[in-house]
C-alpha positions as a LaTeX table, in Angstrom:
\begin{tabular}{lrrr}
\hline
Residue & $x$ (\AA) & $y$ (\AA) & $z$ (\AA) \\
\hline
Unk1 & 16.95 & $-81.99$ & $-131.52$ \\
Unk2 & 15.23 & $-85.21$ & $-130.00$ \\
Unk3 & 14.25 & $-83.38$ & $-126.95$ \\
Unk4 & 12.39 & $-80.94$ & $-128.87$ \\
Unk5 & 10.47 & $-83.31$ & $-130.90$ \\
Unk6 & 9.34 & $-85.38$ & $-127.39$ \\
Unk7 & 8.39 & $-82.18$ & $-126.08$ \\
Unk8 & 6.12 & $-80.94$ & $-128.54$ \\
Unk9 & 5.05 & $-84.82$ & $-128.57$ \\
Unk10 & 4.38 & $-84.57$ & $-125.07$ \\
Unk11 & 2.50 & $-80.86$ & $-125.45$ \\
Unk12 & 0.32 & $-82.32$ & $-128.31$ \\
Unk13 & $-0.62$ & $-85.56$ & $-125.90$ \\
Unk14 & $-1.26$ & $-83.53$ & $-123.10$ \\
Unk15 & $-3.26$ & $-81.30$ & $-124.82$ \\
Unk16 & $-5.43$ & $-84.21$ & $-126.26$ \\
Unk17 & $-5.92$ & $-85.90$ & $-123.07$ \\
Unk18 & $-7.71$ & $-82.39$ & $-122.14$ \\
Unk19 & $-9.66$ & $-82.08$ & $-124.93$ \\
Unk20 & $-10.96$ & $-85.92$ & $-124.22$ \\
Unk21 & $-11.76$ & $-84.90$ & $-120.64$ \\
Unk22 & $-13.28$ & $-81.54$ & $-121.29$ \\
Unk23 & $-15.65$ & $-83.43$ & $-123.79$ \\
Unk24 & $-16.27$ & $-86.68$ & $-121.55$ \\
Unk25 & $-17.19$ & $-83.46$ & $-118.55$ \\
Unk26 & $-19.73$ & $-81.49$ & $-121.22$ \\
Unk27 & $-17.15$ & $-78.72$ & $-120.83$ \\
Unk28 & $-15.44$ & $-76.50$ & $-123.53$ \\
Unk29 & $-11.91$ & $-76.78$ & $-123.48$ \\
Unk30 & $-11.72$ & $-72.98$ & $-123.12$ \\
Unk31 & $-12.60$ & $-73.78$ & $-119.26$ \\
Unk32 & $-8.89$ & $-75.12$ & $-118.65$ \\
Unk33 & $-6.00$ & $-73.71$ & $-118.49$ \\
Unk34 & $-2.37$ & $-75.79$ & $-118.79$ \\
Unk35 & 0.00 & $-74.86$ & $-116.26$ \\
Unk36 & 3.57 & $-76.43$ & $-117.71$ \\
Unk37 & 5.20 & $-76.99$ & $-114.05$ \\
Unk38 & 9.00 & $-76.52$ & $-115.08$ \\
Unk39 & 10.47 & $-76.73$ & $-111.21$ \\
Unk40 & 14.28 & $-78.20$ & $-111.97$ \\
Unk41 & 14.21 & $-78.06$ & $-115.72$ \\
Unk42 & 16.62 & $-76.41$ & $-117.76$ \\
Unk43 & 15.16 & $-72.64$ & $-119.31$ \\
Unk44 & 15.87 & $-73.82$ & $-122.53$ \\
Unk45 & 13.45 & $-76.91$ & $-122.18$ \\
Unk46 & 11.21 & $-73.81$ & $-121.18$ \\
Unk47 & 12.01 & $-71.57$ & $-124.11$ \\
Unk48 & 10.93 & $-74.62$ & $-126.47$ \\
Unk49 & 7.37 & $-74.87$ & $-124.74$ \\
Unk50 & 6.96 & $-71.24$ & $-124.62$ \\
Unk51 & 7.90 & $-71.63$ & $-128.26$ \\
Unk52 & 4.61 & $-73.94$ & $-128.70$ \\
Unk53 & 2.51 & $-71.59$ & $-127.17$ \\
Unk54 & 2.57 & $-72.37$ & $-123.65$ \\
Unk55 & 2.41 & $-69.03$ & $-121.48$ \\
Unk56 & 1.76 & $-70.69$ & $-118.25$ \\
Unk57 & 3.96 & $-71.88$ & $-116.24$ \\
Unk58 & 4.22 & $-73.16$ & $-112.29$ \\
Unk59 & 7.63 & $-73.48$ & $-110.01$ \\
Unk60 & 7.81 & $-74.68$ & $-106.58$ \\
Unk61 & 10.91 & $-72.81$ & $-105.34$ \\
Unk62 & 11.61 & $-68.96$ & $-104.95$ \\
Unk63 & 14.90 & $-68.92$ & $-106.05$ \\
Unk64 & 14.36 & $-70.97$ & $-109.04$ \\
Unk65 & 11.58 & $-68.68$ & $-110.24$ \\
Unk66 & 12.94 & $-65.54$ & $-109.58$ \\
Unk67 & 16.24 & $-66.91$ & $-111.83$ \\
Unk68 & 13.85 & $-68.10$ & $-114.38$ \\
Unk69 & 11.84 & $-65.12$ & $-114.69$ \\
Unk70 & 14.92 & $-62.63$ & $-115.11$ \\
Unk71 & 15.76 & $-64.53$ & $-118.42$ \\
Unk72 & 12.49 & $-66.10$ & $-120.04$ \\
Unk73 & 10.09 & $-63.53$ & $-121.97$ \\
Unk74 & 8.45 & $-60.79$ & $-120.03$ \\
Unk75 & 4.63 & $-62.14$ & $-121.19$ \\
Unk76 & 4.76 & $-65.48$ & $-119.34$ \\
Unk77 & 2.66 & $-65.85$ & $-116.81$ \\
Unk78 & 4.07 & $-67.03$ & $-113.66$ \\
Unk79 & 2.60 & $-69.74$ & $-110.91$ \\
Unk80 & 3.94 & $-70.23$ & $-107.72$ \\
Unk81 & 2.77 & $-73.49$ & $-106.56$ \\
Unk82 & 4.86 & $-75.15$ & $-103.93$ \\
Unk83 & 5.35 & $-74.08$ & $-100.39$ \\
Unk84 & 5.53 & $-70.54$ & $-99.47$ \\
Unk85 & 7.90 & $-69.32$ & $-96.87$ \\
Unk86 & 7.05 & $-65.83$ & $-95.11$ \\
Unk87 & 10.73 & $-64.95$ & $-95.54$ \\
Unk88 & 11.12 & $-65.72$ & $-99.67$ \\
Unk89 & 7.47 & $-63.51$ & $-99.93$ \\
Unk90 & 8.98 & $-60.03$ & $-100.81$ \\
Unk91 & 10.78 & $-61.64$ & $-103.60$ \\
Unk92 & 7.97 & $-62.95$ & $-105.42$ \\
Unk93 & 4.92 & $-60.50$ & $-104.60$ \\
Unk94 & 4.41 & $-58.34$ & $-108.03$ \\
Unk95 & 5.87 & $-61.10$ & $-110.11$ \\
Unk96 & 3.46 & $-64.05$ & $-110.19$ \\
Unk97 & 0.48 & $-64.16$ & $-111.92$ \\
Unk98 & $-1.18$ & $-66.52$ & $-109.15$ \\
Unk99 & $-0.04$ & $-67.69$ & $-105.89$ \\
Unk100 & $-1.46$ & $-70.99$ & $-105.40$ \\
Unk101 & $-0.13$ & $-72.26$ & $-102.30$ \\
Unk102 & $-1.77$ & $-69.81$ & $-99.43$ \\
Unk103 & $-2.52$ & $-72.46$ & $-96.44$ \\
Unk104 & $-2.44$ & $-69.64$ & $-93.19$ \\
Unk105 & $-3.58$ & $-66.33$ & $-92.20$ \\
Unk106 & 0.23 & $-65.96$ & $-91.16$ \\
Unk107 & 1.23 & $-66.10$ & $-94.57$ \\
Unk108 & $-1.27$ & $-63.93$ & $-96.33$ \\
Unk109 & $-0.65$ & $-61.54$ & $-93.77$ \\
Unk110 & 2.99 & $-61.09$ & $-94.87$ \\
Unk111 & 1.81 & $-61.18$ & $-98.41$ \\
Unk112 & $-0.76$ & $-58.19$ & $-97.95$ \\
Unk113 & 2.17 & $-56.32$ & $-96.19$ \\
Unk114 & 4.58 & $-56.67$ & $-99.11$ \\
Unk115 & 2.07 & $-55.83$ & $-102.43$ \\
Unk116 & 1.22 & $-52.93$ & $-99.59$ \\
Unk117 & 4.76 & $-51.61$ & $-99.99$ \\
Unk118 & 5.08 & $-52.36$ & $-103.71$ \\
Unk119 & 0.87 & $-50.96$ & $-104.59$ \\
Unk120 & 0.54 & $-54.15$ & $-105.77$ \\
Unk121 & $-2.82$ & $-56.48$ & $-105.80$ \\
Unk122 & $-1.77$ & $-60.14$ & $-105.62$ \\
Unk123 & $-4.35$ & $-63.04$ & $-106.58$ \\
Unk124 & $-4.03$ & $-65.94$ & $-104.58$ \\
Unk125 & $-5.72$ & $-69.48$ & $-103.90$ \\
Unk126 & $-6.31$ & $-71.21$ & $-100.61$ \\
Unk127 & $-4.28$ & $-74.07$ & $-100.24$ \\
Unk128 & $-7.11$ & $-77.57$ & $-98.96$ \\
Unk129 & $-5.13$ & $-80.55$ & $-97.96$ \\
Unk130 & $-8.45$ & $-82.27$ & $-98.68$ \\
Unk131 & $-6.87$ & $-85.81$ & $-98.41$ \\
Unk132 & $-5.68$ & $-84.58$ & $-94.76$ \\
Unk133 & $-2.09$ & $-86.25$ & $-95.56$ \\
Unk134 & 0.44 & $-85.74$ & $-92.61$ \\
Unk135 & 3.05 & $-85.02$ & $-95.27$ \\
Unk136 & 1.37 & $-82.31$ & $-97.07$ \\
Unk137 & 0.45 & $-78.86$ & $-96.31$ \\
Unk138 & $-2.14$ & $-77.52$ & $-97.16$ \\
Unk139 & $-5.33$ & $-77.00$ & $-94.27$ \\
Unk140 & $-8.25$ & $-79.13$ & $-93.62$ \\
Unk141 & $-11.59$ & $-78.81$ & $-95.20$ \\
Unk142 & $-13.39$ & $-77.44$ & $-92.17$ \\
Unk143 & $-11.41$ & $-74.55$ & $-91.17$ \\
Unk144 & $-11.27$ & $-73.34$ & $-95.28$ \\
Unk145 & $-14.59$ & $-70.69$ & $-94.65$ \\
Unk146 & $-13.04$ & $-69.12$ & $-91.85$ \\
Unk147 & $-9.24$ & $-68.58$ & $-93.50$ \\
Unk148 & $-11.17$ & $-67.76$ & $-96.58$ \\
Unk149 & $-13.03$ & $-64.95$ & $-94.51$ \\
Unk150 & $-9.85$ & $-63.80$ & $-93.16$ \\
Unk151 & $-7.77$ & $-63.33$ & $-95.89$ \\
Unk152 & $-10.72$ & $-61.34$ & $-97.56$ \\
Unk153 & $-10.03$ & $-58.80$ & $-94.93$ \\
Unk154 & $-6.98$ & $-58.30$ & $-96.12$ \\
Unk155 & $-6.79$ & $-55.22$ & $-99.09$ \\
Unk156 & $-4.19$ & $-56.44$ & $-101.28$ \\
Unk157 & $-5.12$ & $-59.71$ & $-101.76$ \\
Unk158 & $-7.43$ & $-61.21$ & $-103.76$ \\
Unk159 & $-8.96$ & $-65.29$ & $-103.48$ \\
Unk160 & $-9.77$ & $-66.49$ & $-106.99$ \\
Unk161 & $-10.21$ & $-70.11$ & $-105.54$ \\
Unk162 & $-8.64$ & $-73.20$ & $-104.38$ \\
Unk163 & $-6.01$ & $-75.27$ & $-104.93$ \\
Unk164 & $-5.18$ & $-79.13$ & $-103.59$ \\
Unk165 & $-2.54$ & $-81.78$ & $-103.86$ \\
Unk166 & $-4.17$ & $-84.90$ & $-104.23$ \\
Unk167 & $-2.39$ & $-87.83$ & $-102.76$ \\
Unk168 & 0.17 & $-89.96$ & $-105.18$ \\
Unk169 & $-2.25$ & $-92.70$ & $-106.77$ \\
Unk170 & $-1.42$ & $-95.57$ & $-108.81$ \\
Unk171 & $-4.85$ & $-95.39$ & $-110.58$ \\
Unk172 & $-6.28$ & $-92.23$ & $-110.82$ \\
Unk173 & $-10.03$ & $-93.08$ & $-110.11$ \\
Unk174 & $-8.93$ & $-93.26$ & $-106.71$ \\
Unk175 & $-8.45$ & $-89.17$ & $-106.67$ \\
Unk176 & $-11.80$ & $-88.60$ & $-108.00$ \\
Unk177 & $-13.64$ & $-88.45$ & $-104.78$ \\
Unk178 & $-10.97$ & $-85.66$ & $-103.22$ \\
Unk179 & $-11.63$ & $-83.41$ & $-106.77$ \\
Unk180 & $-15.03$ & $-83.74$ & $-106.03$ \\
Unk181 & $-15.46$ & $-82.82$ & $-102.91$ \\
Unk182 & $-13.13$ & $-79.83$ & $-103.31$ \\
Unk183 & $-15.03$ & $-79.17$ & $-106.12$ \\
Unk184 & $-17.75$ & $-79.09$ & $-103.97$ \\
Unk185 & $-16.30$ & $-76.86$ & $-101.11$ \\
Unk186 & $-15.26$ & $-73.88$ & $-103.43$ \\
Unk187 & $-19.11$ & $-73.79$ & $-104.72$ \\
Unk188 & $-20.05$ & $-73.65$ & $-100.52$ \\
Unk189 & $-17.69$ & $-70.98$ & $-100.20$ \\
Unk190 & $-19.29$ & $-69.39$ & $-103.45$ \\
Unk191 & $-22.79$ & $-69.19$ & $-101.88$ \\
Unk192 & $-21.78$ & $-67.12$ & $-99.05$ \\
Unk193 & $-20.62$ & $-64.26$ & $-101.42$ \\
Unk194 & $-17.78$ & $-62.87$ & $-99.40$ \\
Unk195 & $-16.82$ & $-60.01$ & $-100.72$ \\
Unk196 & $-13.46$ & $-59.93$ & $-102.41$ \\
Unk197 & $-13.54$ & $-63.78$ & $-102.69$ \\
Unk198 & $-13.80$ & $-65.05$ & $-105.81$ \\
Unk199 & $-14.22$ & $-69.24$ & $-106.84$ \\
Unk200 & $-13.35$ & $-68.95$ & $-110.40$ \\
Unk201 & $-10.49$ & $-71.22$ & $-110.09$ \\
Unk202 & $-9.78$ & $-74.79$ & $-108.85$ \\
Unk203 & $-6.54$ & $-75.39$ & $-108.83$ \\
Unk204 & $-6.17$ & $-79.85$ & $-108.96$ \\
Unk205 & $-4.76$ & $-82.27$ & $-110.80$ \\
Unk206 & $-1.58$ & $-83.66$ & $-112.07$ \\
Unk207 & 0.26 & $-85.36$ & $-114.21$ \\
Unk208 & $-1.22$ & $-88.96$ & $-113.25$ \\
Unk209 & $-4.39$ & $-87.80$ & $-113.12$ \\
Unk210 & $-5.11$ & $-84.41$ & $-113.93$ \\
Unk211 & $-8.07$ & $-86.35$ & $-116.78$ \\
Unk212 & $-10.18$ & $-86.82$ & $-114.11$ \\
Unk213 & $-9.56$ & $-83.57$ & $-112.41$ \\
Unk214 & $-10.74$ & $-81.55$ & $-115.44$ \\
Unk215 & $-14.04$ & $-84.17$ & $-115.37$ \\
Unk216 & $-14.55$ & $-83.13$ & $-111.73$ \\
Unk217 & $-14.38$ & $-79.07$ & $-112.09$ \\
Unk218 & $-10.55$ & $-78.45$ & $-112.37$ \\
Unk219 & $-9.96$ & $-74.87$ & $-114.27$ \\
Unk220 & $-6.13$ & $-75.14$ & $-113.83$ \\
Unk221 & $-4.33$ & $-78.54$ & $-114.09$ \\
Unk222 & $-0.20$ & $-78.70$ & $-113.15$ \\
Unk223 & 1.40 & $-81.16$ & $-115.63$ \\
Unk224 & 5.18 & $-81.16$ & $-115.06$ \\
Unk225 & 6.59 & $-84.75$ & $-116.00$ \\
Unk226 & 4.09 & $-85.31$ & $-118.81$ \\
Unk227 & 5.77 & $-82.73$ & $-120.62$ \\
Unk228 & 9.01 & $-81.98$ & $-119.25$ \\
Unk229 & 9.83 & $-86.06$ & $-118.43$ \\
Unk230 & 11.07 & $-87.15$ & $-115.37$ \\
Unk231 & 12.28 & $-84.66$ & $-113.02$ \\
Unk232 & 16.07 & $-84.25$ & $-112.04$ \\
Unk233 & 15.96 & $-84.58$ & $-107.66$ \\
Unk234 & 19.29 & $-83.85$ & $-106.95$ \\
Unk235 & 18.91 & $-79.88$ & $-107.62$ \\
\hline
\end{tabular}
């Protein structure tokens, strides 16, 4: 039963740490939503989160979400944040609440091909390495208003917003000037009103320092080893 009691533990810190930021930012805490990233952990670590109320909840592999959402309960909403292959899209379109990781025409192409065959309207976010790190995908700042444009085109799709990976930080100050200027990107991309483009959501911030993402505009923050723990590599 320990891991249960450090979970909810964990859930009630977490959930503090937002309230602190949402109040330090002037915002209500109503503005952010807690995605519980659960990529490698067990489903019944999962079941006892979902048991504290947590309906959100973000994977980073295919396989491991479609596994996951075959046994969990049918009203959890699903994220899928890490890298999306074109060939592991059929598999997930009509199944995920968000798709957060959209970083090329290519990709949303195949996307809008498969929700054409199911009838399905898939909400996605534009993936901004805004940090321009080598080892991260994601694509640069400049060419976001034309993808964005792009992918509007496309029927079956629709952009709620953006979403970044900011780089690993010892202190998380250091992150604050990437949230902000993605911040300030998806209200650029606002005031062009492109149809069937939507900025509601910023997608940014993480465990380390997903405080000062909320105080910089984040609407969904992705906090896997502050609740979950450390995660297991070798799966």
């Amino acid at each position: 039963m320990t891991e249960k009691v450090n979970l909810c533990e964990n859930l009630k810190s977490v959930e503090e740490n937002i309230a602190a930021a949402c109040q330090r930012a002037g915002r209500d805490r109503s503005e952010v939503t807690l995605i519980a990233v659960s990529k490698t952990k067990p489903v019944e670590m999962l079941q006892e989160v979902y048991e504290q109320g947590i309906r959100e909840f973000g994977e980073n592999k295919v396989q491991e979400l479609c596994d996951k959402i075959e046994v969990l309960p049918e009203d959890i909403h699903w994220h899928m944040i890490g890298h999306l292959q074109t060939n592991k899209v059929k598999y997930i379109v009509g199944k995920t609440a968000l798709i957060h990781s959209v970083d090329s025409l290519h990709l949303a192409e195949e996307i809008e091909k498969q929700a054409a065959k199911k009838n399905v309207t898939v909400s996605v976010l534009v993936e901004v390495n805004i940090a321009e790190e080598e080892s991260k995908f994601g694509i640069h700042k400049e060419e976001a208003f034309a993808l964005v444009k792009s992918i509007a085109a496309l029927p079956h799709l629709r952009i709620q917003g953006l979403m970044t990976i900011a780089p690993f930080v010892e202190n998380p100050e250091d992150n604050r000037m990437y949230f902000r200027q993605i911040h300030q990107l998806s209200v650029d991309i606002k005031e062009q009103n492109i149809d069937n483009v939507r900025m509601d959501i910023l997608s940014m911030g993480m465990t380390g320092d997903y405080t000062v993402a909320i105080e910089e505009g984040a609407t969904l923050v992705r906090v896997g080893t502050g609740i979950f723990g450390e995660r297991n590599y070798n799966i």
